[in-house]
C-alpha positions as CSV (number, residue, x, y, z in Angstrom):
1,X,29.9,45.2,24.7
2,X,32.1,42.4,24.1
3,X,31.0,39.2,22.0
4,X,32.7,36.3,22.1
5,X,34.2,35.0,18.8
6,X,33.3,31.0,18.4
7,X,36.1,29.2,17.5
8,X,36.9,26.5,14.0
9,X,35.9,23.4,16.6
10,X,33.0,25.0,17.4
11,X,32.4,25.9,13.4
12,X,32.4,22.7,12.4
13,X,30.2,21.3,15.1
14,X,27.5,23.4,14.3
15,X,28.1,23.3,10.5
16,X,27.8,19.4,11.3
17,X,24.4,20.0,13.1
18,X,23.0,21.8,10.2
19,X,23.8,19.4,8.1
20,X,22.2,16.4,9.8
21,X,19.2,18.5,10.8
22,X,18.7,19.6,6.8
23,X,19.0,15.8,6.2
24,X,16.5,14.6,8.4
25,X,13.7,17.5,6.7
26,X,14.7,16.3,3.7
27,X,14.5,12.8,4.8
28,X,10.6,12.0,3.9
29,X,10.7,13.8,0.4
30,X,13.8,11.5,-0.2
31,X,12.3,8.5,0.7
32,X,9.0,8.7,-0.9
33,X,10.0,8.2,-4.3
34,X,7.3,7.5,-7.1
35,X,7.2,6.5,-10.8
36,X,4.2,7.1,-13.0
37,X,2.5,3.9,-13.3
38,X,3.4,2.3,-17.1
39,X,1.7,-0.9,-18.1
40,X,3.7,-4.4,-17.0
41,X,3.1,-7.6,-17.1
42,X,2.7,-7.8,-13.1
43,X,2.5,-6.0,-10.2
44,X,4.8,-7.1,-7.3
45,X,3.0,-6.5,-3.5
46,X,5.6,-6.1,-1.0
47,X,4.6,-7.3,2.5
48,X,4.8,-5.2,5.6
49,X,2.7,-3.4,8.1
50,X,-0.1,-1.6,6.0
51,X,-0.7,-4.4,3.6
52,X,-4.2,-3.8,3.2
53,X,-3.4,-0.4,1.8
54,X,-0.9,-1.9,-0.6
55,X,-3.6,-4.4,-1.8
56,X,-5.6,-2.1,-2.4
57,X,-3.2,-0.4,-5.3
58,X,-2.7,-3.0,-6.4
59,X,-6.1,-3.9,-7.1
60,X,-6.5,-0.6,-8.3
61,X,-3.6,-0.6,-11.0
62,X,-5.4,-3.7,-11.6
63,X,-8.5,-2.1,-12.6
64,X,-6.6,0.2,-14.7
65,X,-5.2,-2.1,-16.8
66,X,-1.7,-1.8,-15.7
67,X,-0.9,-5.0,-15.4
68,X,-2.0,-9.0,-16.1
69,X,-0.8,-10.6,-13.0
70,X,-0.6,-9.7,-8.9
71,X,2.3,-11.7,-7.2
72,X,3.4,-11.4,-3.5
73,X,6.7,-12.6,-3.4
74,X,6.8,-13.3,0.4
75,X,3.8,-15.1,1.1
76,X,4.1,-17.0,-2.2
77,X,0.8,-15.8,-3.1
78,X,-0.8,-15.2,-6.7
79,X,-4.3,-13.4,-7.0
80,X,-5.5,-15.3,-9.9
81,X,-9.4,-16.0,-10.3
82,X,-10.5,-12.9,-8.6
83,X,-9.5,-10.0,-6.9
84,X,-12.3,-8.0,-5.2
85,X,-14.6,-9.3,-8.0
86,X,-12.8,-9.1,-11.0
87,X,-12.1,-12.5,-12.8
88,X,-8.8,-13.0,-13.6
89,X,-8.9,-15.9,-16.6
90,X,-6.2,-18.9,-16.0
91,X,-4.0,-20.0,-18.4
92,X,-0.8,-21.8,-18.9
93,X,1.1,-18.5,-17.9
94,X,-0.8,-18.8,-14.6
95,X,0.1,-22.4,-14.0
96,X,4.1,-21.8,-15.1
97,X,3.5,-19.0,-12.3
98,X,2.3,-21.3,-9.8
99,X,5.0,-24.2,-10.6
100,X,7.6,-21.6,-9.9
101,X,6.3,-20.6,-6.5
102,X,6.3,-24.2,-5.3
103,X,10.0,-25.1,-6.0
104,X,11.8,-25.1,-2.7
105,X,14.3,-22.0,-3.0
106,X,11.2,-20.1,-2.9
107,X,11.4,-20.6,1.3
108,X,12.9,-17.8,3.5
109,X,14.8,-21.5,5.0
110,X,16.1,-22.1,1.9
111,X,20.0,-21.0,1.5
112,X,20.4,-19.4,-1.3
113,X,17.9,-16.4,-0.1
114,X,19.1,-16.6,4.0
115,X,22.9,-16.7,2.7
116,X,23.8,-13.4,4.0
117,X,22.0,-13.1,7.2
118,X,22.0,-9.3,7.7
119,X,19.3,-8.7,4.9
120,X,16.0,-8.8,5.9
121,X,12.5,-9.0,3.9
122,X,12.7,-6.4,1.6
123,X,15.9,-7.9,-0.1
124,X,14.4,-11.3,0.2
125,X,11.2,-10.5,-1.6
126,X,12.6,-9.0,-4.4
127,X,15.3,-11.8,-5.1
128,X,12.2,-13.8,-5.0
129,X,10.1,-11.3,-7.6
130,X,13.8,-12.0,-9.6
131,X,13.4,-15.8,-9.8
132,X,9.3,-15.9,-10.7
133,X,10.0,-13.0,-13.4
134,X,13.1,-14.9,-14.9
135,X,11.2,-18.4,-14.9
136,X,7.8,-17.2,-16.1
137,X,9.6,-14.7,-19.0
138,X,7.7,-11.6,-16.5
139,X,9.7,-8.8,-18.4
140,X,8.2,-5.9,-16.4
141,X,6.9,-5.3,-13.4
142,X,5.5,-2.5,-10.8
143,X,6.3,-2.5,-7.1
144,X,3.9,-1.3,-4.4
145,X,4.8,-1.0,-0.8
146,X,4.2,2.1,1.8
147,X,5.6,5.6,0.4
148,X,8.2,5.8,2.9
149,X,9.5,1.9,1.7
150,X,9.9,3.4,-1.8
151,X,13.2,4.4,-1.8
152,X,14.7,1.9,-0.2
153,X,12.8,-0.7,-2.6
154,X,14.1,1.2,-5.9
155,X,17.7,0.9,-4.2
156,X,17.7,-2.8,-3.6
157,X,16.4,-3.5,-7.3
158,X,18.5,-1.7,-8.9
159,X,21.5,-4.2,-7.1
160,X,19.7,-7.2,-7.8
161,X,17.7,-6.2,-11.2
162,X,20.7,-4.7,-12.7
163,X,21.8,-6.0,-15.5
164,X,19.0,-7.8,-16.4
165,X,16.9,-6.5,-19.2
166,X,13.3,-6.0,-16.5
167,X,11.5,-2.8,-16.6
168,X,10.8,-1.9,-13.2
169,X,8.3,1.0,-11.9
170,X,7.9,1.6,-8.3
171,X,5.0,3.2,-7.0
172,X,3.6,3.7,-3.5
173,X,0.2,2.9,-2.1
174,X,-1.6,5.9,-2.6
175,X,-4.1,4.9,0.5
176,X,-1.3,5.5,3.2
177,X,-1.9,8.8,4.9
178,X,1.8,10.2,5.6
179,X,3.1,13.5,6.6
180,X,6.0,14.7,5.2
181,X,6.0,17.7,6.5
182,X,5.8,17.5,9.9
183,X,6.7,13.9,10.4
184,X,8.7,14.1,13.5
185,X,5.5,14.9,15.2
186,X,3.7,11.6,14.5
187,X,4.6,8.2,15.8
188,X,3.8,6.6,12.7
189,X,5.9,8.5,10.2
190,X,8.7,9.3,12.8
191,X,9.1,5.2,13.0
192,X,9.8,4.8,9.1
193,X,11.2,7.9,8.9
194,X,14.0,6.6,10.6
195,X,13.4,3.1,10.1
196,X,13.9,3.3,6.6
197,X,16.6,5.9,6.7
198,X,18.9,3.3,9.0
199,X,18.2,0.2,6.7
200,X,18.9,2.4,3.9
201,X,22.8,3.2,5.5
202,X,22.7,-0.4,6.6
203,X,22.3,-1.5,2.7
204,X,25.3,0.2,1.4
205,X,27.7,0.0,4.6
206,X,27.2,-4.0,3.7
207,X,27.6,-4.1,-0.1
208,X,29.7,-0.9,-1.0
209,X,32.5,-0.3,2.3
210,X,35.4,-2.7,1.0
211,X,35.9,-4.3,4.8
């Protein structure tokens, strides 16, 4: 019985395969990265789909104690007096807060965020977190978003943060069901799976490929 030898065309195209099937497994674990929570001076909300869920640790590093302040950067929003109950005390670091978010470059109209049209939210909101943490003297801060968002989040801020003396923690909702293990098979996971994945390729092609 004769077996037919497969050739160095065919070697690579299945060596090729491999490699982008082991990528997308590893994909999930990848994209949901996580700090331990450390104390800050705020915690940043990200918008998106899910928000609820990312209120909602928020609120809980809140009770915690991890931080003094809840910002969300894209809907110019500051959870001051309360949150679910607990008072939050104002004070002139509160109102230096609020000034900032009413000075126009804090519109998604306004150049200086819409320069470069091919970033979208994520990149927008945290070049806004940037400008209330420099003007209010915010040193550091904890980002929340969906698990699969994490990643991607950590990537961007460490392009704009860089160089800048913040202390930056990212941590991921923690009431966001996700499966990492067999993600393909749910329409929820699959879409940020590869959503995220894409934007991520997106980022770099745009900033790092010199053309």
């Amino acid at each position: 019985m004769s077996h037919k030898k497969i050739n160095f065309k065919q070697w690579v195209l299945i060596s090729l395969f491999s490699a982008f099937l082991g990528l997308l497994l590893y994909a999930p674990y990848f994209l949901t990265y996580r700090d331990i929570p450390r104390k800050s001076d705020v915690v940043m909300i990200l918008d998106g789909p899910g928000y609820i869920n990312r209120r909602n640790e928020a609120v809980f590093l809140f009770q915690k104690g991890y931080s003094k302040y809840t910002i969300i950067p894209g809907q110019n929003i500051i959870l001051t007096k309360t949150m679910d109950g607990i008072q939050v005390s104002l004070n002139t670091d509160i109102d230096k807060i609020k000034n900032i978010l009413k000075k126009p470059h804090f519109s998604f109209e306004n150049k200086f965020i819409t320069e470069r049209s091919f970033y979208e939210g994520t990149y927008q909101e945290l070049i806004m977190a940037k400008l209330i943490m420099e003007g209010t003297n915010l040193s550091s801060a904890i980002f929340v978003s969906n698990p699969y968002h994490m990643r991607r989040v950590k990537i961007i801020a460490s392009c704009i943060f860089s160089e800048s003396g913040f202390t930056l923690h990212f941590v991921p909702t923690r009431y966001e069901k996700i499966n990492k293990t067999l993600w393909w098979a749910h329409k929820n996971d699959r879409k940020w799976v590869l959503s995220e994945s894409i934007k991520i390729v997106w980022f770099f092609w745009h900033n790092y490929i010199p053309f």
